[in-house]
PASE-192037 format. One record per residue (C-alpha): x, y negated, z; residue number from 1; residue in one letter. Coordinates in steps of 0.5 Angstrom, whole numbers. Layout:
! residues N
x:X; y:Y; z:Z; num:NUM; residu:A
...
END
This chain:
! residues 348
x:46; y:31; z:-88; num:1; residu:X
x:47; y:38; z:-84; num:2; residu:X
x:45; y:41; z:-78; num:3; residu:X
x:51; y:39; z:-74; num:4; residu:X
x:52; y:32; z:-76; num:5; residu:X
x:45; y:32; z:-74; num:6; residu:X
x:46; y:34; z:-67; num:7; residu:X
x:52; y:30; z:-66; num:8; residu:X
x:48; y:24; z:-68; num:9; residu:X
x:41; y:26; z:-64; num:10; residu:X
x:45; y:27; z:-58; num:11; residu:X
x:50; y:21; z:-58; num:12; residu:X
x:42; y:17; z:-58; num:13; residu:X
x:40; y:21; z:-53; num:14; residu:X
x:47; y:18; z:-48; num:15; residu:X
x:45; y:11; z:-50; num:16; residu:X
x:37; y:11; z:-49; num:17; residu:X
x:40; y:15; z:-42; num:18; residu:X
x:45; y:9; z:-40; num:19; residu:X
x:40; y:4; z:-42; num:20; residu:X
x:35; y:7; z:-38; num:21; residu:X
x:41; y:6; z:-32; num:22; residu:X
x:42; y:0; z:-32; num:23; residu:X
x:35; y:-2; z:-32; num:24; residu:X
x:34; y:1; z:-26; num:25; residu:X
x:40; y:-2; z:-24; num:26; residu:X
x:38; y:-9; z:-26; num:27; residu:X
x:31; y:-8; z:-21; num:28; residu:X
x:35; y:-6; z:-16; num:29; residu:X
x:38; y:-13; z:-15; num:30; residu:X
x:36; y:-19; z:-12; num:31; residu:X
x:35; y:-26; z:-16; num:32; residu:X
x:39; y:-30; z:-11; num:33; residu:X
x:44; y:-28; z:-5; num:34; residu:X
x:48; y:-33; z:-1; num:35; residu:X
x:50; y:-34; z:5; num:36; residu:X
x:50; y:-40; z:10; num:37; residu:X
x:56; y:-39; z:16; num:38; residu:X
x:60; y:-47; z:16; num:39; residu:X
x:60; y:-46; z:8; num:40; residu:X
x:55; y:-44; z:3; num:41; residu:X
x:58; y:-37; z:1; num:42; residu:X
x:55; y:-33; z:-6; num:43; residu:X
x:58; y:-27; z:-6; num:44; residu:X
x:61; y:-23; z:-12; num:45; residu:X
x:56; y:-20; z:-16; num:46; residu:X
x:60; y:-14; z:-18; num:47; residu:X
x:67; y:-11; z:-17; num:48; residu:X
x:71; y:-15; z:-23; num:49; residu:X
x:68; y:-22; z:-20; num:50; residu:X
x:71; y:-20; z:-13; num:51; residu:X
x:77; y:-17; z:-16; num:52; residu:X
x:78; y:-24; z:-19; num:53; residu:X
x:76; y:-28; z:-13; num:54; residu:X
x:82; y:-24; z:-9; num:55; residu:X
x:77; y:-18; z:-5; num:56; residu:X
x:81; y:-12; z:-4; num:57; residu:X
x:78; y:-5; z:-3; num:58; residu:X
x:78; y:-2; z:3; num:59; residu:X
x:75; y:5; z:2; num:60; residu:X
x:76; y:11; z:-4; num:61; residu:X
x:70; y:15; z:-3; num:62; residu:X
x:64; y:12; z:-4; num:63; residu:X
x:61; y:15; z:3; num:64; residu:X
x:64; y:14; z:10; num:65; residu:X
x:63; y:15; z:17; num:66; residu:X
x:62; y:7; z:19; num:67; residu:X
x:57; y:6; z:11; num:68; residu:X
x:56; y:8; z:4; num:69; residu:X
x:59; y:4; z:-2; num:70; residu:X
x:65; y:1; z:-4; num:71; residu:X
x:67; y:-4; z:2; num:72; residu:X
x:71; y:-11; z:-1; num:73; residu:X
x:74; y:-16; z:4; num:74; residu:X
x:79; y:-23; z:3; num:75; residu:X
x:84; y:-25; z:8; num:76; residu:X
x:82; y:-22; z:14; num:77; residu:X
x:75; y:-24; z:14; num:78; residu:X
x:71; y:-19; z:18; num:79; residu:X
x:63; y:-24; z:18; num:80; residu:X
x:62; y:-23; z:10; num:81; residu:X
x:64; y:-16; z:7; num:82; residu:X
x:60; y:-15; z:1; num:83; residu:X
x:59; y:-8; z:-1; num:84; residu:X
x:58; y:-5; z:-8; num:85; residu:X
x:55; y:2; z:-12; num:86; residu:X
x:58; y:6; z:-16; num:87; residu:X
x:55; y:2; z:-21; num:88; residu:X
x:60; y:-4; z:-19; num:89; residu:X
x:54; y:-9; z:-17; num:90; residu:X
x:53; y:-11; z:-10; num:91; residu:X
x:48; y:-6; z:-6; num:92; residu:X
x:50; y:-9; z:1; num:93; residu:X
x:55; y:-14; z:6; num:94; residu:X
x:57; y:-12; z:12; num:95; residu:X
x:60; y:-16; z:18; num:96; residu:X
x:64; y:-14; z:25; num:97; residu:X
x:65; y:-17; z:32; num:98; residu:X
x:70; y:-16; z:36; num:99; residu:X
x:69; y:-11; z:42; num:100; residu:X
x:72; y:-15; z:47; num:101; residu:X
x:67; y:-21; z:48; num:102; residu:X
x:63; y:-22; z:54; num:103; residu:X
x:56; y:-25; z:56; num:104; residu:X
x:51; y:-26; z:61; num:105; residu:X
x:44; y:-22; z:63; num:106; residu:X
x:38; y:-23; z:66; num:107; residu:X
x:41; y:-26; z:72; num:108; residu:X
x:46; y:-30; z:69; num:109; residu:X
x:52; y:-24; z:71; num:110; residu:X
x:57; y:-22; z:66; num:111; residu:X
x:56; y:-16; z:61; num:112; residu:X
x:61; y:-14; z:56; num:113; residu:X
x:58; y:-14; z:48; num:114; residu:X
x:54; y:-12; z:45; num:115; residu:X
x:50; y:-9; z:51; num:116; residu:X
x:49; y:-1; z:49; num:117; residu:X
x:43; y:-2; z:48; num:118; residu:X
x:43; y:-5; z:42; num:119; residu:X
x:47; y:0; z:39; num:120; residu:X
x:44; y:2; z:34; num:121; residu:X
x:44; y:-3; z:31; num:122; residu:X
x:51; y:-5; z:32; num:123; residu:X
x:55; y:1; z:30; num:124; residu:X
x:62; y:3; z:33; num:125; residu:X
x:67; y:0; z:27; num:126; residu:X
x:74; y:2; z:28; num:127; residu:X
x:80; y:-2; z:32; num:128; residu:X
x:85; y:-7; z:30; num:129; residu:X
x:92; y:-7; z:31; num:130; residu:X
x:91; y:-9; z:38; num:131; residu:X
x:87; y:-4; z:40; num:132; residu:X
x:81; y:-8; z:41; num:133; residu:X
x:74; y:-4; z:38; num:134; residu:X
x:69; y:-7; z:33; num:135; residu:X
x:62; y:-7; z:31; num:136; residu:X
x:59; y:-7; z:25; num:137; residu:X
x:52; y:-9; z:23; num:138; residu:X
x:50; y:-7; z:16; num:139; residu:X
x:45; y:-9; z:12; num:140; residu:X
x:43; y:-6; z:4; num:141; residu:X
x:39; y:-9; z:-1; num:142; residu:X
x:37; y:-3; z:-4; num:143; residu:X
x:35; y:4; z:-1; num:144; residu:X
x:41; y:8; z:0; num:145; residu:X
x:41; y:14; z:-3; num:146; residu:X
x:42; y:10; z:-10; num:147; residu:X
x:48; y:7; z:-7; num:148; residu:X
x:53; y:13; z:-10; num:149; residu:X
x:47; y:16; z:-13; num:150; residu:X
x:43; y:12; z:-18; num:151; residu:X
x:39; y:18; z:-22; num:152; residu:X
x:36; y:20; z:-14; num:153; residu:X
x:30; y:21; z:-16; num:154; residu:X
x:28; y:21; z:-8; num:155; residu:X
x:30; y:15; z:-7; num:156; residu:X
x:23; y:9; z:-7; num:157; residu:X
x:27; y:4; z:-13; num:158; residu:X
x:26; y:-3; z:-13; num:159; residu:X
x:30; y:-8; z:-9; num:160; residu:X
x:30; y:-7; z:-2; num:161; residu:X
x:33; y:-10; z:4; num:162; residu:X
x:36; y:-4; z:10; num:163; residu:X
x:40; y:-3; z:16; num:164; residu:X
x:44; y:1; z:18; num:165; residu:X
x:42; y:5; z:23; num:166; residu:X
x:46; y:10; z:24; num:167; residu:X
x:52; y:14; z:22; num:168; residu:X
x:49; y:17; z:16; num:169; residu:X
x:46; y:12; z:12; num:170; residu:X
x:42; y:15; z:7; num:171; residu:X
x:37; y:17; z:12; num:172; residu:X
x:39; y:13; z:18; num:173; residu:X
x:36; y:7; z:17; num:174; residu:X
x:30; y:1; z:18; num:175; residu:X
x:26; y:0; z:12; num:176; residu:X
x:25; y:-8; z:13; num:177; residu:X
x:18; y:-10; z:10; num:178; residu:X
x:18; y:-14; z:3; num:179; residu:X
x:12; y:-17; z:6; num:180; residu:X
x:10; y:-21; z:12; num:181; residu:X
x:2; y:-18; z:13; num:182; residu:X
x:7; y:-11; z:15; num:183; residu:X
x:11; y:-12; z:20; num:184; residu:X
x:10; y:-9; z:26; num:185; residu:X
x:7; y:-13; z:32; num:186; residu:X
x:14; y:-13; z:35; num:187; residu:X
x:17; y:-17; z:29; num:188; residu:X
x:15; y:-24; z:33; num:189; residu:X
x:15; y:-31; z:30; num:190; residu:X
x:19; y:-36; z:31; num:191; residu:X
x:20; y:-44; z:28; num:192; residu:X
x:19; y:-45; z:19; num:193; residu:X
x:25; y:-49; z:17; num:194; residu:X
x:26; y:-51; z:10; num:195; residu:X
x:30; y:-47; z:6; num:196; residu:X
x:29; y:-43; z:11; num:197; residu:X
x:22; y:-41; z:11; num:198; residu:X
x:19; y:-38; z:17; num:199; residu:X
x:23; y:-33; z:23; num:200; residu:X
x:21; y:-27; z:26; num:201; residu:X
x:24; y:-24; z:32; num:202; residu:X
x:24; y:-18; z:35; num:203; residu:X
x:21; y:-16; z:42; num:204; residu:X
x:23; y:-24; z:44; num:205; residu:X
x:18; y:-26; z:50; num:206; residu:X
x:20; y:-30; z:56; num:207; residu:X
x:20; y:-23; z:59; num:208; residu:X
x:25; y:-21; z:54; num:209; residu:X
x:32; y:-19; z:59; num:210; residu:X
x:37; y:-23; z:55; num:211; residu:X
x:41; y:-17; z:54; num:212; residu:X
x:36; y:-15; z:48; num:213; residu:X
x:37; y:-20; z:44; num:214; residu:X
x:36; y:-16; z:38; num:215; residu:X
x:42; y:-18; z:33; num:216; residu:X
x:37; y:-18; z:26; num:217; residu:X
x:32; y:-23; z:25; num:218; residu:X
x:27; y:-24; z:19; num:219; residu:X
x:25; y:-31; z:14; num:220; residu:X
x:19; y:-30; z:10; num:221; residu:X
x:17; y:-35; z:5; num:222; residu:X
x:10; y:-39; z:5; num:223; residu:X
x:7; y:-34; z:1; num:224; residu:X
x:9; y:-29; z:6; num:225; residu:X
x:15; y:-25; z:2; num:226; residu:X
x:22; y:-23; z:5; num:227; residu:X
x:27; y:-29; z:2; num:228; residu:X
x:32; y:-28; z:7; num:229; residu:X
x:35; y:-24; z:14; num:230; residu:X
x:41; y:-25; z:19; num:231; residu:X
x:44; y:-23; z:24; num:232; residu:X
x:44; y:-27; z:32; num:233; residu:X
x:48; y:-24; z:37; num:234; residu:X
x:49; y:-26; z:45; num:235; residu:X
x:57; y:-28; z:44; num:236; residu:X
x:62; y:-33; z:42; num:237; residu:X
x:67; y:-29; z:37; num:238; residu:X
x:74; y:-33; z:36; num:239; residu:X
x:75; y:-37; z:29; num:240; residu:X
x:80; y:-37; z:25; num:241; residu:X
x:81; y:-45; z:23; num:242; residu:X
x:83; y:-44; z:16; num:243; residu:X
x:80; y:-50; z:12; num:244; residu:X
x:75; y:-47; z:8; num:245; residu:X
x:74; y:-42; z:12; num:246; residu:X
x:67; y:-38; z:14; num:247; residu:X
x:64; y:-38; z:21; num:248; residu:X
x:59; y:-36; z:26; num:249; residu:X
x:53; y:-41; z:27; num:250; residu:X
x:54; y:-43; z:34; num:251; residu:X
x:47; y:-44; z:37; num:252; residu:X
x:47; y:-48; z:44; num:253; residu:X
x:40; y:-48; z:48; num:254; residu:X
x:39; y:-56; z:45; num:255; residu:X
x:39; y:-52; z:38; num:256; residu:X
x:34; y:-46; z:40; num:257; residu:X
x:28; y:-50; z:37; num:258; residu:X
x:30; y:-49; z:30; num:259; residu:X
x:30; y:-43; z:30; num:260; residu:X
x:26; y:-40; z:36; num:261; residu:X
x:18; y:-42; z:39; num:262; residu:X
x:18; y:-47; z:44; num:263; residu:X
x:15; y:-43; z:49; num:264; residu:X
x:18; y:-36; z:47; num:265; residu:X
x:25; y:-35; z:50; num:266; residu:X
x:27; y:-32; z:57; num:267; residu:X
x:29; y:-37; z:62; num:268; residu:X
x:36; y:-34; z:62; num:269; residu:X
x:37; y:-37; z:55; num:270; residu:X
x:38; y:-43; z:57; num:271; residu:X
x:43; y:-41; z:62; num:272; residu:X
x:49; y:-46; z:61; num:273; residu:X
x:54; y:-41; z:59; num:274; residu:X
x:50; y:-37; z:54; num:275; residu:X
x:52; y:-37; z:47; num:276; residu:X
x:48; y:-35; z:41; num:277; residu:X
x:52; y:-34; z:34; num:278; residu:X
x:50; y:-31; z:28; num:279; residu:X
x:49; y:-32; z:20; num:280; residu:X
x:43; y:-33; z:15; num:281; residu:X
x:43; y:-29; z:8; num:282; residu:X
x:39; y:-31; z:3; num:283; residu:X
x:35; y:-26; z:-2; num:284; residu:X
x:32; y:-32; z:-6; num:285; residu:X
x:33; y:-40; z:-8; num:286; residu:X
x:33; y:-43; z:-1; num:287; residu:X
x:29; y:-48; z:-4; num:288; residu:X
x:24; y:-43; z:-5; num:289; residu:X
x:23; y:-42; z:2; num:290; residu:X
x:18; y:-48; z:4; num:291; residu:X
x:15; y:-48; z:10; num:292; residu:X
x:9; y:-51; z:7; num:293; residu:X
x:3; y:-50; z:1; num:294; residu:X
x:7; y:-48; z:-4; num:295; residu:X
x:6; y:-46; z:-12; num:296; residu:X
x:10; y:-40; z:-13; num:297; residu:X
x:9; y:-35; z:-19; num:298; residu:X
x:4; y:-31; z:-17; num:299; residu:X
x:6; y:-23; z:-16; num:300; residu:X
x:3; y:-17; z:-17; num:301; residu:X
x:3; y:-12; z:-11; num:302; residu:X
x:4; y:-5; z:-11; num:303; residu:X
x:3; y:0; z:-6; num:304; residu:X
x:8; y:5; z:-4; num:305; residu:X
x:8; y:10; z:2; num:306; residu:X
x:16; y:11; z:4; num:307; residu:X
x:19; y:16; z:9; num:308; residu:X
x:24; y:14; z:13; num:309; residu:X
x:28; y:18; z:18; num:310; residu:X
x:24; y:15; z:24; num:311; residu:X
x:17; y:12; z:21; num:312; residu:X
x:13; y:13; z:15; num:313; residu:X
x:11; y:6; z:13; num:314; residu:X
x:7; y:3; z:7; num:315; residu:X
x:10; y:-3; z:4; num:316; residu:X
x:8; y:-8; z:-2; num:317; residu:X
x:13; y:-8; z:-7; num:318; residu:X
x:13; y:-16; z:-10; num:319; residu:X
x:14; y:-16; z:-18; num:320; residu:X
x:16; y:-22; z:-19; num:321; residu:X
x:18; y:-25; z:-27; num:322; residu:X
x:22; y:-17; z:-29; num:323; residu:X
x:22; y:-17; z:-36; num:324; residu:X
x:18; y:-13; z:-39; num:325; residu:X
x:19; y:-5; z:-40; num:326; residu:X
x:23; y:-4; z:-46; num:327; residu:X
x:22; y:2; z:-51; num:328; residu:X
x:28; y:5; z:-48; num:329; residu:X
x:26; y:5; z:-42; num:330; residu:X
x:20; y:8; z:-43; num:331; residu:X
x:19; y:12; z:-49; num:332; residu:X
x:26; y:14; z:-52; num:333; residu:X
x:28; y:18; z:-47; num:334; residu:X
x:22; y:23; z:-47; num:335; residu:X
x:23; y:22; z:-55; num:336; residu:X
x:29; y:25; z:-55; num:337; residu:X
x:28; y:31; z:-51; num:338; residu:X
x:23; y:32; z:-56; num:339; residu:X
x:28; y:31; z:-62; num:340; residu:X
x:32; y:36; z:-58; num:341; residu:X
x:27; y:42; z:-57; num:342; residu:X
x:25; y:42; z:-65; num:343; residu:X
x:33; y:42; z:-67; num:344; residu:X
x:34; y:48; z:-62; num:345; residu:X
x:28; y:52; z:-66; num:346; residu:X
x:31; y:50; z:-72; num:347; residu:X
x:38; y:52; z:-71; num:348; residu:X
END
C-alpha cells in the first residue's frame, strides 16, 4: 500500500475517533430523565427529529439570540414549555414565557404589575404578541452554555448541568445551580419534601420576605442531597388555553402552600385572598427516585471542581452516576492518531 492510500486511510480513522469522542461528550452532557408536570405529565423530545415528529416548528435559524442560546422549538402556541436543543440536535434546554400584562399584590395587599422589576433577571424581556402585549421569559440549561453551539469548547466545565439564564448573553451571564445540596448557599432556604418530588428550596423566603420577591426558580434535591428536579413559581395567575390535553400552570392556593412551602416560612401577604402562585415542576431524574425518606441509591463518587462563573466562583460536586465506562476511543485514540500522524509527516 503506498504512502497516500495510507494517509487517506489514517486521517479518515482519526475523523471517526474524533466524532466518537463528540458524542460521548454529548451523552455526559445529558440527563438520565426529563419530564415535566403542568395539568399532564409531558416528556419533552430528546432530539430535533423526535420534536419534529411530535409537531414542534423552530423558531430561530442561528444558534445564538438575543433572548437564549440554542435552537428554540414550540407546538401549537404553547409558550409554558419550549424545549431548546444544541447544534448536536439533542435538548440542552426549555424555555417558558408569561405574558406581561398580569397584575398582583405587594406587601400591603396593593396592586403591582408582574413581574416586579426586581425580579428582572431572572425574568427576561421576550418579545410582543400580535396584540402588543410584552412577554417574559425564564430559561434554564441542562448543561454549561458555552457547549450549546460549541460542543469542542474547551473552557467550558462538561458534564450535565443545570443553568439559568441571567442575562442577555447567556454563555457568561448565568446561575450555575448546585449539583449538590451541601453547596447551596444560606439564601437557598428549605421548604416541604414531597414524594416524587424530594426536598424544596426556596430563595430568601422568610415571613419578612415583601412578597414582591417571590423569587420564580426553586429547587427539589433527593434523599442523598442531590439535584433531581427544578421549577418555576411566580406571583400570577396566566390565562389557559382549554384545549383537552393541553399544558397548564399549576395553580397553587394559600390551602396548598404546605406542599410545597415550610409552615412557618411565608410572609403574611401570602395568604391574602387574592394572591395567586403559579408554576411548573422539571424533573432531572426518575420521580420515584426522589424519596423524602432513607432511601437505597446507587452509591456516586464525587469530584471536585472549581467553575467561574460571571458573577461568583463556586466549587460544585459533580455526581457520577452509572456512566459507561470510558471506551479506548475516548481516551487513547485520539492521542494515537496524532502520533500516527507525526511519523507519516517525517516519513513523506
Amino acid at each position: 500500500m503506498d504512502l497516500l492510500a495510507l494517509s487517506v486511510i489514517l486521517v479518515a480513522f482519526c475523523f471517526q475517533c474524533t466524532w466518537q469522542e463528540v458524542s460521548s461528550w454529548a451523552d455526559r452532557d445529558s440527563w438520565n430523565y426529563l419530564s415535566l408536570r403542568y395539568g399532564i405529565w409531558h416528556k419533552p423530545a430528546p432530539t430535533i427529529m423526535a420534536a419534529l415528529r411530535d409537531g414542534y416548528v423552530r423558531k430561530n435559524n442561528n444558534c445564538k439570540t438575543r433572548n437564549h442560546i440554542g435552537f428554540l422549538y414550540h407546538r401549537h402556541g404553547d409558550t409554558i414549555s419550549m424545549p431548546i436543543y444544541d447544534s448536536n440536535g439533542r435538548i440542552a434546554g426549555i424555555q417558558s414565557s408569561i405574558p406581561g400584562n398580569m397584575w398582583g399584590y405587594n406587601s400591603q395587599n396593593k396592586t403591582i404589575s408582574l413581574p416586579p422589576p426586581n425580579l428582572i433577571p431572572p425574568f427576561l424581556h421576550g418579545s410582543q404578541n400580535s396584540r402588543g402585549i410584552p412577554w417574559y421569559t425564564l430559561t434554564a440549561y441542562f448543561k454549561h452554555p458555552r457547549l450549546i453551539c460549541n460542543p469542542t469548547d474547551t473552557k467550558a466545565r462538561r458534564g450535565r448541568g443545570l443553568f439559568i439564564q441571567m442575562g442577555l448573553n447567556a454563555e457568561s451571564e448565568y446561575m450555575e445551580i448546585p449539583l449538590h445540596s451541601k453547596d447551596l448557599s444560606p439564601h437557598w432556604v428549605k421548604g416541604t419534601c414531597m414524594p416524587q418530588m424530594g426536598m424544596h428550596y426556596f430563595m430568601n423566603l422568610s415571613r419578612d420576605m415583601p412578597c414582591e420577591n417571590l423569587y420564580p426558580v426553586f429547587l427539589m434535591y433527593n434523599t442523598e442531597g442531590q439535584l433531581g428536579a427544578f421549577g418555576w413559581s411566580f406571583q400570577g395567575n396566566p390565562s389557559q388555553r382549554n384545549i383537552p390535553g393541553d399544558m397548564s400552570w399549576f395553580k397553587l392556593e394559600p390551602t396548598f402552600y404546605p406542599f410545597l412551602f415550610g409552615s412557618t416560612q411565608l410572609p403574611k401577604c401570602m395568604h391574602y385572598e387574592k394572591f395567586r402562585v403559579s408554576g411548573m415542576h422539571i424533573w432531572l431524574r426518575d420521580p420515584n427516585t426522589m424519596l423524602c425518606t432513607a432511601a437505597t441509591v446507587p452509591v456516586t463518587r464525587p469530584t471536585t471542581t472549581t467553575v467561574a462563573t460571571s458573577r461568583t466562583q463556586a466549587t460544585v460536586d459533580i455526581a457520577i452516576e452509572s456512566q459507561e465506562p470510558i471506551s479506548l476511543s475516548d481516551s487513547l485514540t485520539p492521542n494515537l492518531c496524532v502520533i500516527m500522524l507525526t511519523i507519516l509527516m517525517l516519513v513523506l
